[in-house]
MARDREN-808685 format. One record per atom (N, C-alpha, C): residue number from 1; residue in three letters; atom name; x, y, z. Coordinates in pm, whole numbers, always signed. Example, Ala and Ser with C-alpha at 12.3 -4.5 7.8 and 13.67 -1.06 7.14 Angstrom:
2
> 1/ALA/N/+1319/-569/+780
> 1/ALA/CA/+1230/-450/+780
> 1/ALA/C/+1320/-330/+780
> 2/SER/N/+1285/-225/+708
> 2/SER/CA/+1367/-106/+714
> 2/SER/C/+1290/+3/+787
This chain:
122
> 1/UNK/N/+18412/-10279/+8263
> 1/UNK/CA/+18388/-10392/+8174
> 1/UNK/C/+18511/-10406/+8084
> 2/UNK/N/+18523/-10533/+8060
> 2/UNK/CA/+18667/-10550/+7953
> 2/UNK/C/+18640/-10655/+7858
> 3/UNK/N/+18711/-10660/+7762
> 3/UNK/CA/+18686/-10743/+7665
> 3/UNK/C/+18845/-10840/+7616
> 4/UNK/N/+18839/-10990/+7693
> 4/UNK/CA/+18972/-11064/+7666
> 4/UNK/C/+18964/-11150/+7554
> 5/UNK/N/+19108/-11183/+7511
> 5/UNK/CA/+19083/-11248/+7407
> 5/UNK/C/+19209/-11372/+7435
> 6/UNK/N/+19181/-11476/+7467
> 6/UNK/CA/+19249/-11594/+7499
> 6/UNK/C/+19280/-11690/+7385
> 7/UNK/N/+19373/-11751/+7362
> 7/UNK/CA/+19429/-11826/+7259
> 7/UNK/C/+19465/-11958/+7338
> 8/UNK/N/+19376/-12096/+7305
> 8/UNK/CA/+19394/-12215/+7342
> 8/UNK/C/+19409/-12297/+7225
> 9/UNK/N/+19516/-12392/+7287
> 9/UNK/CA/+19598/-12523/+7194
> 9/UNK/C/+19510/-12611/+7171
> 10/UNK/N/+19433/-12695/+7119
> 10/UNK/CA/+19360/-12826/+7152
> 10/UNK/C/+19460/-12931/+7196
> 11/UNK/N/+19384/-13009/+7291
> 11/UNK/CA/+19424/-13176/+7310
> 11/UNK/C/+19453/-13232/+7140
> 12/UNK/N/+19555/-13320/+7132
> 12/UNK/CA/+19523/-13367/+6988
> 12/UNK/C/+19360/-13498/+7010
> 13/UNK/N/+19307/-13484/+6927
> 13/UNK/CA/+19175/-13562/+6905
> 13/UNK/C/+19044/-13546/+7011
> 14/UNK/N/+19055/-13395/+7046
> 14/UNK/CA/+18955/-13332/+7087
> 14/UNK/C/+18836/-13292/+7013
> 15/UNK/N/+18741/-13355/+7011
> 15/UNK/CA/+18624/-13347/+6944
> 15/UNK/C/+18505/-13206/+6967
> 16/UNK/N/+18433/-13207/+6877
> 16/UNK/CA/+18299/-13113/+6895
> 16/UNK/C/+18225/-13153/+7042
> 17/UNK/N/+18175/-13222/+7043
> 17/UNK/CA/+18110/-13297/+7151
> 17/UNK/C/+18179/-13272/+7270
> 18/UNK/N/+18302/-13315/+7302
> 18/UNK/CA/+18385/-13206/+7436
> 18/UNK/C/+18404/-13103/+7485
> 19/UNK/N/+18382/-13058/+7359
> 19/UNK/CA/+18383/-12877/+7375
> 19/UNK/C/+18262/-12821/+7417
> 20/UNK/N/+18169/-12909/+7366
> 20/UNK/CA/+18027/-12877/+7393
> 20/UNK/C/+18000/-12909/+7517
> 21/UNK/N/+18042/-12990/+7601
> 21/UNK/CA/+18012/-13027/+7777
> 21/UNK/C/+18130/-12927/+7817
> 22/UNK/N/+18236/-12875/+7764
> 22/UNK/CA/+18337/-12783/+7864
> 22/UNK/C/+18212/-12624/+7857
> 23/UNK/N/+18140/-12615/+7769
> 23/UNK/CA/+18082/-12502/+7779
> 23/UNK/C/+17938/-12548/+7842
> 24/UNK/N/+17867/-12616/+7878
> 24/UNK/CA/+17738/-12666/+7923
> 24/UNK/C/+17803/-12651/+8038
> 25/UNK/N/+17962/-12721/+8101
> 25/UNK/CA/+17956/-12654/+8229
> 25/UNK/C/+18027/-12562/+8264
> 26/UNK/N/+18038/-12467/+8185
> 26/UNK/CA/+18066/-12333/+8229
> 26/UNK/C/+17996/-12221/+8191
> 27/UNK/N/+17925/-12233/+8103
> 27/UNK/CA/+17786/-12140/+8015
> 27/UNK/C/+17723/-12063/+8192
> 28/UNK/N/+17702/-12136/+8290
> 28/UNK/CA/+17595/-12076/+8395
> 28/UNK/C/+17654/-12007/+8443
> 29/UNK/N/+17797/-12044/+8502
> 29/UNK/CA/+17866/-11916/+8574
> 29/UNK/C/+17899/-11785/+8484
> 30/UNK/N/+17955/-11839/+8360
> 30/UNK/CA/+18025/-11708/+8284
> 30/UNK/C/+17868/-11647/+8239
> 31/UNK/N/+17745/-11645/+8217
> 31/UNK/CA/+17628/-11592/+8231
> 31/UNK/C/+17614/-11502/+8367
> 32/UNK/N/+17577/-11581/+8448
> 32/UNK/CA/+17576/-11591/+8620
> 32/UNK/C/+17604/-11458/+8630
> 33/UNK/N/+17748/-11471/+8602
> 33/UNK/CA/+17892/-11342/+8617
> 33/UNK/C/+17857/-11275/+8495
> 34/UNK/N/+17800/-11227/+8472
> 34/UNK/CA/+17771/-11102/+8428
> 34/UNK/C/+17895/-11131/+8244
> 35/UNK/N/+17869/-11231/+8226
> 35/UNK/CA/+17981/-11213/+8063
> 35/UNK/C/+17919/-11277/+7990
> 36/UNK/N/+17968/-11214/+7826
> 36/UNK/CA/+17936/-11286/+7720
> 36/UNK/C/+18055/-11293/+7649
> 37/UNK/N/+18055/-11368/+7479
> 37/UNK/CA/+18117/-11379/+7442
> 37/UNK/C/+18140/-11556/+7314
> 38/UNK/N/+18224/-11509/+7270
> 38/UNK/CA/+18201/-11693/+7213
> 38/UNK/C/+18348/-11717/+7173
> 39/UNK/N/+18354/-11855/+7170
> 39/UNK/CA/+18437/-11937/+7125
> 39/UNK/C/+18470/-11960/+6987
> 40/UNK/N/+18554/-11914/+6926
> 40/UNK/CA/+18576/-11978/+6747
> 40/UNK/C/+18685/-12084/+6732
> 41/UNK/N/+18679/-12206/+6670
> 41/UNK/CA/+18745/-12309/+6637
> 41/UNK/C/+18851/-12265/+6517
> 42/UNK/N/+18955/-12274/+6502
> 42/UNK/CA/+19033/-12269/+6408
> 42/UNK/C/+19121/-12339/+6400
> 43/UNK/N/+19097/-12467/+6300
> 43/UNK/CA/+19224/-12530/+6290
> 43/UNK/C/+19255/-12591/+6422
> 44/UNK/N/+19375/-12613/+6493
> 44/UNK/CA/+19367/-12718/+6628
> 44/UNK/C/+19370/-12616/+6770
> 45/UNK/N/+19363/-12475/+6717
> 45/UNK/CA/+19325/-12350/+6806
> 45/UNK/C/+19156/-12310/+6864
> 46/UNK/N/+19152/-12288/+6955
> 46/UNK/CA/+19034/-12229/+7008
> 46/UNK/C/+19025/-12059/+7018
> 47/UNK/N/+18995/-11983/+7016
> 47/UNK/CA/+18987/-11838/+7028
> 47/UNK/C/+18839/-11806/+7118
> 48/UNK/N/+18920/-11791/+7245
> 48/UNK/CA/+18808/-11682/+7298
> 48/UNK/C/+18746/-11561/+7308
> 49/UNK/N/+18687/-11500/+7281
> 49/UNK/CA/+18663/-11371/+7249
> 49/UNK/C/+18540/-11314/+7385
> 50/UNK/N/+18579/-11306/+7509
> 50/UNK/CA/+18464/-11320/+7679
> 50/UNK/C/+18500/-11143/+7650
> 51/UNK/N/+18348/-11091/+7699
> 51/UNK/CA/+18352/-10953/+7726
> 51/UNK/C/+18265/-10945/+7873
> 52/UNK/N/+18290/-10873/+7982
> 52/UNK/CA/+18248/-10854/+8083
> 52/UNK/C/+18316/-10803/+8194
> 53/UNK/N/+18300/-10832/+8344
> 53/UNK/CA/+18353/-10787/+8434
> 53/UNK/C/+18454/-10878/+8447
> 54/UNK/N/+18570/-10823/+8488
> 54/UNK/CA/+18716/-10909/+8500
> 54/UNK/C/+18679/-11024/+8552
> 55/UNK/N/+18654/-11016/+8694
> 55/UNK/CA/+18616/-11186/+8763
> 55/UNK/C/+18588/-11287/+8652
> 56/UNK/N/+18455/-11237/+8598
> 56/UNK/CA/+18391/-11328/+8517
> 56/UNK/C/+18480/-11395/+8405
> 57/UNK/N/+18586/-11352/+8362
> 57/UNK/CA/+18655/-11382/+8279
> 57/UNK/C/+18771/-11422/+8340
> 58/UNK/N/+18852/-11401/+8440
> 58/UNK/CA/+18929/-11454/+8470
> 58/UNK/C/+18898/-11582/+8520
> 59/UNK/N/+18727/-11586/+8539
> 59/UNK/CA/+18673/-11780/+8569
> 59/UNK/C/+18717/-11801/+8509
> 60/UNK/N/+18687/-11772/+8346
> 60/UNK/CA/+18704/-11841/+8264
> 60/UNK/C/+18835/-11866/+8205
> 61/UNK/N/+18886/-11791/+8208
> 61/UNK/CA/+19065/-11838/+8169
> 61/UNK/C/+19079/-11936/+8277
> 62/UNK/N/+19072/-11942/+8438
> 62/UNK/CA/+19119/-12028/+8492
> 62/UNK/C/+19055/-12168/+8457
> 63/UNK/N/+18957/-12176/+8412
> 63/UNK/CA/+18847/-12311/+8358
> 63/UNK/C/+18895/-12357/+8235
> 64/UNK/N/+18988/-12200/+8186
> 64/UNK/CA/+19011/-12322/+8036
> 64/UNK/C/+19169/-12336/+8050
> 65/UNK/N/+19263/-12272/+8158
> 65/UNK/CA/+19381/-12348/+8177
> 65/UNK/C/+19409/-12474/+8260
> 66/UNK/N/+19280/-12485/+8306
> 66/UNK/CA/+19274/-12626/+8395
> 66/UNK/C/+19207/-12743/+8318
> 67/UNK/N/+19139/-12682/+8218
> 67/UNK/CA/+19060/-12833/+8089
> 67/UNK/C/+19184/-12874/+8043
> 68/UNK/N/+19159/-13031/+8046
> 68/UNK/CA/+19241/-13166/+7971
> 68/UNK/C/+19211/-13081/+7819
> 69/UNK/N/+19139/-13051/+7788
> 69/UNK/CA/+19093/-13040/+7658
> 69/UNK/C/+19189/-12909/+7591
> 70/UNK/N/+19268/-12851/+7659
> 70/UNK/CA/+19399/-12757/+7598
> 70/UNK/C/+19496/-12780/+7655
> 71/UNK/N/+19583/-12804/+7585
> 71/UNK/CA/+19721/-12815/+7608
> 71/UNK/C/+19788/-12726/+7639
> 72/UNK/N/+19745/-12557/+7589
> 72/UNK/CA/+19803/-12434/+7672
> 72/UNK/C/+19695/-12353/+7608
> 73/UNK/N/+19658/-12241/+7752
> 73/UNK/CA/+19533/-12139/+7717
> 73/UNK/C/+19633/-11999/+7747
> 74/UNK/N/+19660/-11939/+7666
> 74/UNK/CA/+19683/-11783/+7658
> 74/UNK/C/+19599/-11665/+7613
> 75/UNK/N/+19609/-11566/+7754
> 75/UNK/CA/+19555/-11424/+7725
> 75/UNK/C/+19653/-11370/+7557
> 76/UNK/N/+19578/-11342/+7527
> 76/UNK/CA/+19661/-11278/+7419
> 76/UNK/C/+19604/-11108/+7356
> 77/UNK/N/+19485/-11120/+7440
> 77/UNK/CA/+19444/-10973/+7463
> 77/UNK/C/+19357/-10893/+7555
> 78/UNK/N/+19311/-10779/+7578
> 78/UNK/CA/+19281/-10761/+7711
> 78/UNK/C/+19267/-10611/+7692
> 79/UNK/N/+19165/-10560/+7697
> 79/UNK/CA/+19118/-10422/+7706
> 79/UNK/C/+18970/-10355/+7764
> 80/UNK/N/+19009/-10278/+7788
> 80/UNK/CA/+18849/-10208/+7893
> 80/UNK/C/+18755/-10154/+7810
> 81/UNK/N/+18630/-10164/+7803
> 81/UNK/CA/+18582/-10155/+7688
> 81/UNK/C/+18435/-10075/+7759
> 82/UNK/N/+18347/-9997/+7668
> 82/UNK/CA/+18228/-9960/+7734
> 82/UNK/C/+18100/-10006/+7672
> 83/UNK/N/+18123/-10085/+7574
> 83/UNK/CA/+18005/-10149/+7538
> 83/UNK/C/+18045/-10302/+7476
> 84/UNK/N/+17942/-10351/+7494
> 84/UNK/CA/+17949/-10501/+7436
> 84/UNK/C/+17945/-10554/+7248
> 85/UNK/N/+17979/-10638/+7217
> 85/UNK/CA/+17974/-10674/+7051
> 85/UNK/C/+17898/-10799/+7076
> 86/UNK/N/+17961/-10833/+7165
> 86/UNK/CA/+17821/-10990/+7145
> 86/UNK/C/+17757/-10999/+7298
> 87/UNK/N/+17624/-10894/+7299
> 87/UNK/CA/+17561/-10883/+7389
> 87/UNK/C/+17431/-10989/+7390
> 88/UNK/N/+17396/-11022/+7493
> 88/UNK/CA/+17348/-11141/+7502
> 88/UNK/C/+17359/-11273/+7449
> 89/UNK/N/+17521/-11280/+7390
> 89/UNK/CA/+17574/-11427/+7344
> 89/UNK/C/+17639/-11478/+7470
> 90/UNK/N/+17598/-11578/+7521
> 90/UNK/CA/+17647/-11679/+7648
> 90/UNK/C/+17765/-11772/+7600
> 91/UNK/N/+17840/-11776/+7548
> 91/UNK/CA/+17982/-11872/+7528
> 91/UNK/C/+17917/-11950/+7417
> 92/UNK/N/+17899/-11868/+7323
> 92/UNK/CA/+17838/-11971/+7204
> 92/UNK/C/+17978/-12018/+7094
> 93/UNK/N/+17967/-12069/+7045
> 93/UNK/CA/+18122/-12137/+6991
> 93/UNK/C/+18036/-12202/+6827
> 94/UNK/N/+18190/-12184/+6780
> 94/UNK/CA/+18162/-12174/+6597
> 94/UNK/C/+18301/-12237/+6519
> 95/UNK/N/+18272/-12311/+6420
> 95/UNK/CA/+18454/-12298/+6366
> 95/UNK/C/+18427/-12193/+6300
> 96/UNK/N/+18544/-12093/+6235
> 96/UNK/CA/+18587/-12036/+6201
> 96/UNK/C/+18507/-11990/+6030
> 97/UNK/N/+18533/-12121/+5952
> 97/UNK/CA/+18447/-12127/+5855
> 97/UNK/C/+18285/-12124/+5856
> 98/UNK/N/+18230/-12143/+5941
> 98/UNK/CA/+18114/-12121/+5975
> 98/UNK/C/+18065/-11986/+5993
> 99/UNK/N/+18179/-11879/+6008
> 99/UNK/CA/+18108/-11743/+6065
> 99/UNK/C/+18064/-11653/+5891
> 100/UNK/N/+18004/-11608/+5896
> 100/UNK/CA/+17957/-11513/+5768
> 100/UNK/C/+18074/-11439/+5738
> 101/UNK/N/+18167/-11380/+5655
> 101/UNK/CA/+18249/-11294/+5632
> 101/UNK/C/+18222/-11140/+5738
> 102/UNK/N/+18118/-11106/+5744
> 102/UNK/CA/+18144/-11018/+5813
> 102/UNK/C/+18134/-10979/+5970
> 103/UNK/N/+18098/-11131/+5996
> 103/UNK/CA/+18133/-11137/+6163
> 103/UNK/C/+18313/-11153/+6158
> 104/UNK/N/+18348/-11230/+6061
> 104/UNK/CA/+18526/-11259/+6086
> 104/UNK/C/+18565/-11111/+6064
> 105/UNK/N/+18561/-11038/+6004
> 105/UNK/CA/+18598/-10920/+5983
> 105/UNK/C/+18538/-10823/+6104
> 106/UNK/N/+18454/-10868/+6177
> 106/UNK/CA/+18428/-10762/+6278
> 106/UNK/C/+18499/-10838/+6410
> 107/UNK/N/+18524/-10973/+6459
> 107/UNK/CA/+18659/-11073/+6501
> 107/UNK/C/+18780/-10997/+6461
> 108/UNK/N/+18796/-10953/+6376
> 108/UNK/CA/+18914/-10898/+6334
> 108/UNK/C/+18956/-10749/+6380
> 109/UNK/N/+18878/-10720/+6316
> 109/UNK/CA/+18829/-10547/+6397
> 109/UNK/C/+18874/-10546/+6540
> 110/UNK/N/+18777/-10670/+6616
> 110/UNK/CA/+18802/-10630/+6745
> 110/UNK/C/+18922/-10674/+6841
> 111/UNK/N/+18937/-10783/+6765
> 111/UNK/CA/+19062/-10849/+6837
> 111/UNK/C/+19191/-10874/+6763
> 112/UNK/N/+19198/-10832/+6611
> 112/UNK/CA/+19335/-10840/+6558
> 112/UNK/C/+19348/-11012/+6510
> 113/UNK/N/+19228/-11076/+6565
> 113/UNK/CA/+19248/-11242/+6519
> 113/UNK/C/+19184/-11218/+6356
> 114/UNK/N/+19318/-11275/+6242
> 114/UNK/CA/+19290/-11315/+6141
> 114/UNK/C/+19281/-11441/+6130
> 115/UNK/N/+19168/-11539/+6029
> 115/UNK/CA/+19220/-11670/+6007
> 115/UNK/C/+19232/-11728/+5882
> 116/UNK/N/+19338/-11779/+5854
> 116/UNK/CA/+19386/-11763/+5711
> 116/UNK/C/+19312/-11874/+5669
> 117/UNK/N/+19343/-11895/+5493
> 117/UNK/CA/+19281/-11955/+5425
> 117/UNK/C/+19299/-12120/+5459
> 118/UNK/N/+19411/-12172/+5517
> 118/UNK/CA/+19443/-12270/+5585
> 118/UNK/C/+19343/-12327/+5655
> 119/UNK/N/+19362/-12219/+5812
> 119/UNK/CA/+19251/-12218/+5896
> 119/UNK/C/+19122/-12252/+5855
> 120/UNK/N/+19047/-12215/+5739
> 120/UNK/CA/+18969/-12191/+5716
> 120/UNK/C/+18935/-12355/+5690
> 121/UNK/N/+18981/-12369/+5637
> 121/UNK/CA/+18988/-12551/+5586
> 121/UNK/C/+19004/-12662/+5626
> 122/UNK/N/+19052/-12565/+5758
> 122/UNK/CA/+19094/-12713/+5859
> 122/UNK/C/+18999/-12772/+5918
């Protein structure tokens, strides 16, 4: 099992509502395939945070370097892991400001993603 952490650009004037059908159709497979994980909005960045069996995640990087809806999707982390942090979360997605302080700090913990006070506002 591994736990990746992908860094995507937005389209400029990519909305909530888009993001929400790129994950309605991909929620069944990355389930399907054995992964969880969620999406955080920051500012005109997306952050993936998919934990599971490689396949399952490499769907998903290939699904989100082929969406109109990023302009560039990068691995930006990648480690083997033996237990899950967001077990039974299916690609649930959040901005940034929305998460409680101590989910961002456990985001942080796990993946080294800080989001600054900027971010936060955007």
């Amino acid at each position: 099992m591994h736990r990746l952490t992908l860094t995507a650009q937005l389209t400029a004037g990519t909305s909530h509502q888009q993001i929400a059908q790129f994950i309605s159709r991909n929620r069944p497979a990355f389930r399907d395939g054995g992964a969880t994980g969620m999406m955080i909005r920051s500012g005109e960045e997306v952050h993936f945070i998919l934990e599971g069996p490689e396949a399952a995640l490499q769907n998903t990087v290939s699904q989100a370097k082929s969406s109109p809806l990023f302009v560039s999707a990068d691995v930006t982390g990648a480690m083997p892991i033996r237990s899950r942090a967001f077990d039974k979360i299916y690609l649930s997605y959040a901005k940034a400001e929305h998460l409680a302080s101590a989910m961002r700090r456990e985001v942080a913990m796990l993946t080294g993603l800080a989001f600054s006070r900027q971010a936060l506002a955007a």
